[in-house]
N, C-alpha and C positions, 0 to 999 in steps of 0.2 A: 234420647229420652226413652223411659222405660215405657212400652204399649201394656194397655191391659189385653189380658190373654184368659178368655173364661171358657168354660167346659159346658154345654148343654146335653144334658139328659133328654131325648127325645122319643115319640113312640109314632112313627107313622103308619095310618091305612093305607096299604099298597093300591085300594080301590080307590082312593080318591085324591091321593098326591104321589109324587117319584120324589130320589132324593132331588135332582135335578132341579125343581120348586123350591126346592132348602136349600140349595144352592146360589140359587138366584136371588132370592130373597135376604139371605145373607151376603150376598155382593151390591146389591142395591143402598140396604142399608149400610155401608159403607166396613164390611166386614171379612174378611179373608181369613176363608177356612185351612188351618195346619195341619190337622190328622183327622181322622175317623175312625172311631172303634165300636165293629156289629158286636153288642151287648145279648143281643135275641132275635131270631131272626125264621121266619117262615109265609105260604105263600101268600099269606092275609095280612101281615103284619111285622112290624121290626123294630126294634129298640136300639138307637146308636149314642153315640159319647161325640160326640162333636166337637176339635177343637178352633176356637177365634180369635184372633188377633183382630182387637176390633180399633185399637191405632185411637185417632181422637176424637172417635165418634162416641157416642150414649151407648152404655153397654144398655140402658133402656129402649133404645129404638131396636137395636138388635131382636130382642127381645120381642118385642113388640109386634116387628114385621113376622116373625117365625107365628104367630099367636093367630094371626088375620089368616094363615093358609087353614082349608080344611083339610079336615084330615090328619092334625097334628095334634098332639096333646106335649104339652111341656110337663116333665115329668121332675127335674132340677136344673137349676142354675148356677156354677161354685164357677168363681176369680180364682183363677190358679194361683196366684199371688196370697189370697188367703189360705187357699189348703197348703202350700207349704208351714203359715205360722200356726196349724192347728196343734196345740197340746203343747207351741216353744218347741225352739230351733235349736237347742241345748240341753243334754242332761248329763248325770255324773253316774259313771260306773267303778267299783272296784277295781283294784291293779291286780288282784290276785282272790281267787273262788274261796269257799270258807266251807271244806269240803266234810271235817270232823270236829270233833271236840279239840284237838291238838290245834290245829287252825283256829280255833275260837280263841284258844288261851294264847296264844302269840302275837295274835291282832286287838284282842281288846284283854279282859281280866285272864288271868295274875299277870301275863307277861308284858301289856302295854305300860305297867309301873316303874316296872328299871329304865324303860324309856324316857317314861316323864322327867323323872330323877336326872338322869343324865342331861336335858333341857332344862331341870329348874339349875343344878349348876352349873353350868355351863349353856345361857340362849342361841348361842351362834348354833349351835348343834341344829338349832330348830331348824336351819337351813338343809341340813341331808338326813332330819328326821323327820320331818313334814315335807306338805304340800308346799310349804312356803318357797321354795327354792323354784319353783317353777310354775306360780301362780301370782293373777292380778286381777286386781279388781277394778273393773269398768264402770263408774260410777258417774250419776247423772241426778240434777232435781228439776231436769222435766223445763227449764226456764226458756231454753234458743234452741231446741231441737230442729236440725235440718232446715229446711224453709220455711217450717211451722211453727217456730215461736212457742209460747208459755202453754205449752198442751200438759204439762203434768206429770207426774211419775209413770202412773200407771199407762198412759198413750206412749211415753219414751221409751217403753220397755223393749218393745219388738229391736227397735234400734239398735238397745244394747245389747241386746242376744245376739245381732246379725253379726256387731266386735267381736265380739266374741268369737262366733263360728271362724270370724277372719284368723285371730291370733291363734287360736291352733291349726289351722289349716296352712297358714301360710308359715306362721314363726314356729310353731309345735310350744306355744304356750298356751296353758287352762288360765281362761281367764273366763268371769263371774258376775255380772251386774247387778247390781245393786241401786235401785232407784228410790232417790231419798226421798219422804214426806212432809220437805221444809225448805223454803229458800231464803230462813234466817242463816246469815254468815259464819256466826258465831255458833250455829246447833250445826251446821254439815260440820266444819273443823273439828267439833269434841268428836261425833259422830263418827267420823273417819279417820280418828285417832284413835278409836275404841274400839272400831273390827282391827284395826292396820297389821297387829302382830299374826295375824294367818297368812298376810298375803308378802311377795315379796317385790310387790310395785304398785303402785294408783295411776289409773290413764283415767282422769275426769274429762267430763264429755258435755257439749250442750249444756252449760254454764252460762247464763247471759253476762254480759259485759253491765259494769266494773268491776262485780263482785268475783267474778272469776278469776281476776289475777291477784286478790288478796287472799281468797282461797289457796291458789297453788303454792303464793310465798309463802304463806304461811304454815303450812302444808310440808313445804321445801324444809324451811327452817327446825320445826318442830321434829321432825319424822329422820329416821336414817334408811329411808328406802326410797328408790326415786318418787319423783310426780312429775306425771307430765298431762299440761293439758292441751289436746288434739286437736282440738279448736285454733289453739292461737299456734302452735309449732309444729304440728303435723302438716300446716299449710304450708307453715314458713320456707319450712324445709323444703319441700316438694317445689316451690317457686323459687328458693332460690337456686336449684339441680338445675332446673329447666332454664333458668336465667343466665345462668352461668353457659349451657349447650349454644343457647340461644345467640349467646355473646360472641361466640366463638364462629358461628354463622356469619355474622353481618361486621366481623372483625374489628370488635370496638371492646376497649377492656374497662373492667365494671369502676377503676377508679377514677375515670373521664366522662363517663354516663351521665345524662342528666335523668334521673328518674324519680315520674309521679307514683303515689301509692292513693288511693281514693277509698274511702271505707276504715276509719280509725278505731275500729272496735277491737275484739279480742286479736284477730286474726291479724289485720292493719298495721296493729304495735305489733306485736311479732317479726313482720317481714321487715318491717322498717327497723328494727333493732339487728336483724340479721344481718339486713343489706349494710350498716353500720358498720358490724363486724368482719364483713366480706370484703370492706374496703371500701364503699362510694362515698363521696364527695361533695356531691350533688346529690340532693334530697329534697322532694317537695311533699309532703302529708294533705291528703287534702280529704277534709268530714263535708257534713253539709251547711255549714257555716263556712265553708272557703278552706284555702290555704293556712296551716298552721303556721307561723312563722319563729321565726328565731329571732328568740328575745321577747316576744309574747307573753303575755301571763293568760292564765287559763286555771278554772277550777276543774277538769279534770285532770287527774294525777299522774296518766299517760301522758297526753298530750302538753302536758307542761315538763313532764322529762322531753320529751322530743324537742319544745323550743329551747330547752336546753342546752341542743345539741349542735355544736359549730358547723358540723355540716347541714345543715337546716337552711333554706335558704331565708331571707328576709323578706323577699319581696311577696305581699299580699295578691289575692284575687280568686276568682270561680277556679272552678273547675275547668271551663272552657278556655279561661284566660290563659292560666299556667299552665295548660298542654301546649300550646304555641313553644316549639323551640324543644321539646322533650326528647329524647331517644326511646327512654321506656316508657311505658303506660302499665302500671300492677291494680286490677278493680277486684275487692273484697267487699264490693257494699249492694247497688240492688242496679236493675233494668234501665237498659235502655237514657243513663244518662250521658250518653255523648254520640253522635252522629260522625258519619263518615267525612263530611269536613272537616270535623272535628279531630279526628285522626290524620286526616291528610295535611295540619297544621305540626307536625310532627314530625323531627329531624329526618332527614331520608334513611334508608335502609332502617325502622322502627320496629320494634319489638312491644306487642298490646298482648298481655295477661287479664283478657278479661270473664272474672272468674264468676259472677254470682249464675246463680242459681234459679231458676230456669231459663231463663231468661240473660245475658250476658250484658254489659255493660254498653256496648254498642254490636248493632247486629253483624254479625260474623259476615255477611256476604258482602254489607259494604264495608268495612274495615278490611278483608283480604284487597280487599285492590288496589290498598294504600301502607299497605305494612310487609314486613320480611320475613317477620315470626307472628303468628299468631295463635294463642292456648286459650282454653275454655275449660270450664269444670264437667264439662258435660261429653257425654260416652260417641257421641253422633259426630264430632267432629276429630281432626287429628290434635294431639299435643294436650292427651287431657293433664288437669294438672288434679290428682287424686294420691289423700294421704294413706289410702291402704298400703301406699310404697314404703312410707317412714316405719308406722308403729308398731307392724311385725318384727322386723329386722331390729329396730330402738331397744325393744325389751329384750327381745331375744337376747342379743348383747347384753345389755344393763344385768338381767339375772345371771347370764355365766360368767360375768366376772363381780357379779355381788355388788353392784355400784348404789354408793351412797348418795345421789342426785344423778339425775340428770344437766348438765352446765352448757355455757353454751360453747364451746370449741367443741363437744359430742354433738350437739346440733349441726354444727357447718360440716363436721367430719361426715355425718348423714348424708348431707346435701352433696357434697364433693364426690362419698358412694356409689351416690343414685346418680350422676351422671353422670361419674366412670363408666357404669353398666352402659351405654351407646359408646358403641366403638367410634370413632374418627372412619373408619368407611361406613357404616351406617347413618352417620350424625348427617340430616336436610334441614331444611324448611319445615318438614310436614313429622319429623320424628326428633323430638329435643327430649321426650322423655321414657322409660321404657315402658313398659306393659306393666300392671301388676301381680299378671300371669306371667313376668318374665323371672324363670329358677334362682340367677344369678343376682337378684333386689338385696333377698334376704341376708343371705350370705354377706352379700359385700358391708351392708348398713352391718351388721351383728360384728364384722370386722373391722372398721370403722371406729363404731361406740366405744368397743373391747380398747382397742388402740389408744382412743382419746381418753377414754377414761383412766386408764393407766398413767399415762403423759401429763394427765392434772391430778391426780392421787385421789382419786375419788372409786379405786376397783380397792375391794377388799380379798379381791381374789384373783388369779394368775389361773385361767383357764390350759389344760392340758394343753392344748394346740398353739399356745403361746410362750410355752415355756421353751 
């Protein structure tokens, strides 16, 4: 988990405190100092930049104990975390300087006209005469953001910006957020049909459940640019690389698995549709009303596709129940509901995906001493299972070959990607999935998609590298 890490501006009297005192004082308070930088400095006096990792302590008591020494004046306080979002973590620069009047009239009037022309007859052009060919828009209404729920457009912004920095950094695509001021259904679809012709993909983000999969289809249907929403198949995908690693560990193949999924919301139908398509057999769904079953009727509209579905099992119960006898365990939903007996009720050599957020599904120390694989969404443990691997490499693809949807055989083609990238001598226990620092993600997934999309006629384009 991420520590906070704050900067203090300090001015001590040499006569009546040492740094030694600020040292102390910030180790008591439960604080360890990372750097130091003399700002001003002489024999009476001295001004420093103090950095803290003050970990899970009160960045106020910090604060607090520095304040009680004499001889210290606090001069400021800044969260490192904050001064990187001062001013947005994103901006747009021109491709090329606009150095005379000749550069003015080629870029915009008389000479941007023969341009237009050449897009109004002919729109595909917009593709290698715009931005479009190599942008997307990150779009959000603020509803499931993170672990923080319905905060709003304006609170989800930072988030969308950090996408952002990811997809150029990682994919080398501009991508744009746009946080909407409405979580009527019907106004984001016009909405986002009505910027759509600038961009050449939509990655919707933090979408509460149910409305976010009528968005995407409809979205899907309407549009001839991909959509994809991160939420529900950015995980999928990532779980099922690592499932598949995983599988191959404890030598048991995915159409003989019995495997639980916990958590039916965006994310939960996703994997469970995938794990469908990957081949299992065995399938148990489980919300907080229990086991979904096969042959069930239910007024949600996921969930009753899923009873639909012959591999679904029949048989009813908790969540405690239907782990008895499981191979896998996949948790998309919240803390701490299942204990290490609980786990240990679980076929031997067991694979637990327990993914929420801060906090995991059951605690990691006692699950490790009852399972074979064990993944978490969090950066502190091995095998995280994180979709910064998908959506780079996703789009990247999808734009260089001009794909009209994202489907799902580009989906599994992802997942199959990302866990090619672990070779067979690297693949353990403790490594199912790669870095998202690892070079070869991108690449492989953009090769992949390229691939897949071809093989279902959804690329409107044959990339150089493919021909």
């Amino acid at each position: 988990m991420a520590q906070t890490s704050i900067i203090i501006r300090l001015e001590l009297d040499h006569e009546q405190v040492s740094f030694g005192d600020v040292a102390a004082a910030v180790s008591k308070a439960g604080g360890d100092i990372t750097s130091i930088d003399v700002i001003h400095s002489s024999k009476e006096s001295s001004i420093r930049d103090i950095t803290v990792d003050a970990g899970d302590h009160s960045e106020d008591l910090l604060v607090e104990s520095l304040k009680c020494l004499d001889g210290i004046k606090l001069i400021n306080v800044s969260d490192r975390t904050f001064l990187v979002h001062l001013g947005g973590k994103i901006k747009i620069e021109p491709t090329l300087p606009i150095k005379n009047r000749e550069d003015l009239s080629q870029v915009y009037t008389p000479g941007v006209a023969k341009v237009c022309k050449a897009i109004h007859e002919n729109p595909g052009k917009a593709y290698s005469l715009t931005i479009k060919r190599n942008t997307v828009a990150v779009i959000t209404d603020g509803t499931a953001v993170l672990g923080l729920g319905n905060i709003g457009p304006y609170a989800a912004a930072p988030v969308m910006e950090g996408k952002a920095m990811l997809f150029k950094q990682l994919g080398g695509v501009d991508a744009f957020p746009l946080c909407l001021d409405t979580s009527d259904t019907e106004e984001i679809i016009r909405t986002i049909k009505a910027v759509s012709p600038i961009f050449g993909g939509i990655n919707l983000e933090d979408i509460s459940s149910p409305r976010c999969f009528e968005i995407e289809q409809r979205l899907t249907d309407e549009l001839d640019i991909p959509i994809f929403h991160d939420d529900q198949h950015g995980t999928a995908v990532v779980v099922i690389a690592g499932l598949l690693n995983a599988l191959k560990i404890v030598n048991k193949r995915i159409n003989h698995v019995r495997i639980v999924v916990n958590g039916i919301g965006a994310a939960g139908v996703s994997i469970c549709k995938m794990l469908l398509d990957a081949g299992v057999t065995k399938l148990v769904p489980v919300d907080k009303e229990g086991a979904i079953v096969c042959g069930g009727e239910y007024t949600h509209p996921m969930w009753q596709w899923l009873a639909d579905q012959p591999q679904v099992e029949k048989a009813s119960g908790s969540l405690e129940e239907v782990i008895h006898g499981a191979d896998v365990f996949i948790g998309v939903s919240r803390g701490g509901v299942l204990s290490g007996s609980d786990i240990q009720n679980m076929n031997e050599r067991s694979i637990v995906f327990a993914l929420a957020n801060p906090d995991p599904e059951v605690n990691p120390e006692e699950a490790l001493k009852h399972v074979a694989v064990f993944a978490t969404g969090r950066s502190d443990y091995p095998n995280q299972i994180n979709n910064v691997l998908v959506f780079p490499g996703l789009f990247r693809g999808a734009l260089d070959c001009r794909a009209r949807e994202i489907n799902e055989p580009m989906k599994l083609a992802a997942a199959r990607a990302i866990a090619s990238v672990v070779t067979d001598t690297e693949l353990n226990e403790h490594y199912i999935i790669p870095s998202i620092f690892n070079e070869q993600v991108v690449p492989s997934v953009r090769k992949a998609i390229i691939e897949a999309a071809i093989l279902t006629g959804v690329a409107r384009r044959i990339p150089p590298d493919f021909r």
